[in-house]
C-alpha positions in Angstrom: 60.4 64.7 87.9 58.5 62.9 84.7 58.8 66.3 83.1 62.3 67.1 83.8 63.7 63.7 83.1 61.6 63.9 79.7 63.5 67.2 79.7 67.3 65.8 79.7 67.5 66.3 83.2 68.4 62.5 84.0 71.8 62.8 85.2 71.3 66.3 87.1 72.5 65.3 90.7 68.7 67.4 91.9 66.7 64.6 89.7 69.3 61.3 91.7 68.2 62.7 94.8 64.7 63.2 94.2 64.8 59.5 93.3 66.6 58.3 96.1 64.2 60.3 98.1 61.5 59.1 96.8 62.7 55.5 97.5 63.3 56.4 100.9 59.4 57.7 102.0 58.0 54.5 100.0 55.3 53.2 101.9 55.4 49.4 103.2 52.8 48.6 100.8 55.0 49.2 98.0 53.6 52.3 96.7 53.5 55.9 97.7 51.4 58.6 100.0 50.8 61.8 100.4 51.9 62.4 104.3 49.4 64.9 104.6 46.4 62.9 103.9 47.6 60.0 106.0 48.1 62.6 109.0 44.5 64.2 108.1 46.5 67.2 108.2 45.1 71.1 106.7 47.2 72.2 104.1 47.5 75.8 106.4 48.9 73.7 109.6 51.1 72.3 107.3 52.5 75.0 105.6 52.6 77.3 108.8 54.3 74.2 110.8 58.0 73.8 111.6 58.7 70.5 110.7 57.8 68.3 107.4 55.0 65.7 107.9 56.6 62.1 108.0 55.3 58.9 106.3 53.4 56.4 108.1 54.4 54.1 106.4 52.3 51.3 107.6 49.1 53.3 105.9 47.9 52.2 102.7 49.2 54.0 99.5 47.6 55.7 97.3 46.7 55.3 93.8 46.9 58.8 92.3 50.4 59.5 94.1 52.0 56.0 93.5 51.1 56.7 89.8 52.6 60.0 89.6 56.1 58.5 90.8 55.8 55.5 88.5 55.6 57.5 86.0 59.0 59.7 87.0 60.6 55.8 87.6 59.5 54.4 84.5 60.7 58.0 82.1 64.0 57.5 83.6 66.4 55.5 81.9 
């Protein structure tokens, strides 16, 4: 979303969404996970599964991932 905002993409109605999403799955902790590392999950039972993994968002964040989305926050006007 960095990318696309950097792009122009700021008022695309895709890009609000991703941000309001991405408010949404914000850990408690004020940052932001990757579901499946907090569910210990395999990348193939994900993929081949039904149903997106859900936050827990009692875990810890992490760094890398909470960086990431900082950085699509803070490129946006």
């Amino acid at each position: 979303m960095e990318l696309l905002v950097k792009a122009g993409c700021e008022d695309e109605q895709q890009i609000k969404k991703g941000f309001k999403w991405l408010l949404s799955v914000r850990q408690d902790d004020g940052g932001w996970a990757a579901p499946i590392r907090i569910h210990n999950a395999k990348w193939s039972e994900v993929v081949d599964g039904e149903d997106a993994l859900q936050p827990i968002k009692r875990k810890p964040f992490s760094h890398m991932i909470t960086g990431v989305v900082l950085r699509a926050f803070t490129a946006h006007a």
